[in-house]
Wavefront OBJ file of the C-alpha trace (Angstrom):
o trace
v 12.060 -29.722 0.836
v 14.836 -26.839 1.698
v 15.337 -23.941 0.748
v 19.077 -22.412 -0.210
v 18.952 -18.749 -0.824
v 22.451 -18.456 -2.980
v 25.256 -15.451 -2.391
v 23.897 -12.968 -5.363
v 20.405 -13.253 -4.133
v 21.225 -12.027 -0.023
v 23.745 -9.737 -2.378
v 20.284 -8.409 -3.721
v 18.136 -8.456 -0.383
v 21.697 -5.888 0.967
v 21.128 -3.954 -1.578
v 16.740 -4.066 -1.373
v 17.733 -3.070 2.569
v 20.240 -0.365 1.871
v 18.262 1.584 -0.659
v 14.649 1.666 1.394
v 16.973 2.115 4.674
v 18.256 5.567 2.981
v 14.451 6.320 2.298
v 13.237 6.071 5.854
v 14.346 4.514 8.486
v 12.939 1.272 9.514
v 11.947 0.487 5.825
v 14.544 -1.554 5.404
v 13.707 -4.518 8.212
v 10.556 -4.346 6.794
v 11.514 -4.849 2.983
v 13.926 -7.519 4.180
v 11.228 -9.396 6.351
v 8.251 -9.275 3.336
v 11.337 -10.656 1.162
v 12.265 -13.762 3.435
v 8.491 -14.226 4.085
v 7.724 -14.326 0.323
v 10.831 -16.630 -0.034
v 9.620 -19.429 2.830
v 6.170 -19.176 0.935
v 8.004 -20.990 -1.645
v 8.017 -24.415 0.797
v 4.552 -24.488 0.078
v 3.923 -22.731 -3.627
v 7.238 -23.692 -5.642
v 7.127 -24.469 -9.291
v 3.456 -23.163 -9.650
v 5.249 -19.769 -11.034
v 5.793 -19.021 -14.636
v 9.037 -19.405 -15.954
v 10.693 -16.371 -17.092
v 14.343 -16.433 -18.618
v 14.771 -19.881 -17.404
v 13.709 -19.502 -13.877
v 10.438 -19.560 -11.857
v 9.574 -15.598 -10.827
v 8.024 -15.370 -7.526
v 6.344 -11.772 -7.849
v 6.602 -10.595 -4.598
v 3.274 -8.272 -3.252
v 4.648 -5.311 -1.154
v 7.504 -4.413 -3.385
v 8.259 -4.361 -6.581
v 10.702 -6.991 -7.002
v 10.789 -10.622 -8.054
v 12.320 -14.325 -6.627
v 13.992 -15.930 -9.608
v 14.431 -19.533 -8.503
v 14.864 -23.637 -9.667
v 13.836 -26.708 -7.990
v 15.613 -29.784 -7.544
v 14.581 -32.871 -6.867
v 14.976 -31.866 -2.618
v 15.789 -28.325 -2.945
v 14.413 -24.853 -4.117
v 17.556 -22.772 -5.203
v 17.141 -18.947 -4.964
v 19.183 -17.635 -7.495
v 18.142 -13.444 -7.870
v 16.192 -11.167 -6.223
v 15.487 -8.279 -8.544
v 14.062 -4.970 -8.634
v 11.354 -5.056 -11.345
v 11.772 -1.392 -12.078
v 15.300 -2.169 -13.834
v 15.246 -2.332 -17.946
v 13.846 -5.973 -18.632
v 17.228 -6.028 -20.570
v 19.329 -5.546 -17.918
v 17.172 -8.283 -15.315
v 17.863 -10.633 -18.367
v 21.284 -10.205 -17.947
v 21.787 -10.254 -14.455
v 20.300 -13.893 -14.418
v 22.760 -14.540 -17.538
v 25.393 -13.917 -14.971
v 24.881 -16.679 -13.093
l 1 2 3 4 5 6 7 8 9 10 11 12 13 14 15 16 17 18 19 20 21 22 23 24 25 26 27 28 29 30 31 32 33 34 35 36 37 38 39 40 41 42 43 44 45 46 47 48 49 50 51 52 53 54 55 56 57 58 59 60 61 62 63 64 65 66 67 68 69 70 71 72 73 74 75 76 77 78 79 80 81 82 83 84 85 86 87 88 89 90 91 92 93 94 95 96 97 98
């Protein structure tokens, strides 16, 4: 099984990196490498997530964001990587987007 992590969702992990970057340096690489570590867990734990506005959601343990993602029959798709402290509204239409 692979895993493709699509444009908007490294858009996302920028924008994860950017904002803790600005809150102290160093923050950043280390949001960015519990993100990419949470995402290669998938290899081993996809599809055992609930389902939330179509996708699975991957709650991810040092930060407060979430891995919205499918499976295919070869392939786990990475489609969003939100901040959970956004309105549920607007995470609901952010993966409408898509």
């Amino acid at each position: 099984m692979k895993i493709r992590v699509l444009d908007l969702a490294e858009r996302d992990l920028r924008a994860g990196f950017t904002f803790y970057e600005a809150q102290q340096t160093g923050v950043g690489d280390y949001f960015l490498d519990s993100m990419y570590s949470e995402i290669d867990s998938l290899l081993l734990y996809a599809g055992i997530h609930r389902r939330v506005f179509g996708y699975h959601r991957q709650l991810c343990r040092r930060f407060p964001y979430a891995i919205y993602y499918n499976l295919g029959d070869d392939l786990i798709s990475v489609w969003r990587v939100l901040d959970l402290r956004r309105d549920p509204t607007w995470i609901a239409e952010q993966l409408r987007t898509i």
